[in-house]
Steps between C-alpha positions, in 0.01 A plus 500: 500500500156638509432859518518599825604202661825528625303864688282237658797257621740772628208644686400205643832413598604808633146508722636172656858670594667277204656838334858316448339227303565568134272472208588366170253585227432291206539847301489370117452173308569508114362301298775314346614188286770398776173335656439283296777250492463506919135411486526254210790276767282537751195419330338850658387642201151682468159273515328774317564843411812681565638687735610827325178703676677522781860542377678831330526538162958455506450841201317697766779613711280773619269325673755313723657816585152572629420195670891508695416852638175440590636209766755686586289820592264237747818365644654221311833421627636302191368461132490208357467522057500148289516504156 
């Protein structure tokens, strides 16, 4: 998810007495080949450009790690990771 977003959402929610509702964060999207045969059947793929600016490098571990506790720390509930 974007930084800090998941602070925002639990806040919000928590403001409106909704502190039982859980929060599943988007925590890391790799950019992989197991796309590719999905998009191609349903005729989804790209228009332009690709979409690997906004997904993790699947060799940089690290960063993931990093993402995953930064949700957590603003009150994810569950982590969600797609390769």
């Amino acid at each position: 998810m974007i930084d800090a977003r998941v602070g925002g959402i639990r806040a919000a929610l928590d403001a409106e007495g909704f502190q039982n509702v859980y929060i599943m964060s988007y925590t890391a999207k790799y950019a992989s080949s197991f796309y590719g045969p999905f998009r191609e059947a349903l005729d989804s793929n790209p228009r332009f450009g690709d979409k690997k600016t906004y997904q993790i490098d699947p060799a940089n571990y690290r960063e993931a790690l990093i993402e995953a506790r930064e949700d957590e720390s603003e009150g994810a509930d569950i982590l969600l990771s797609i390769s």
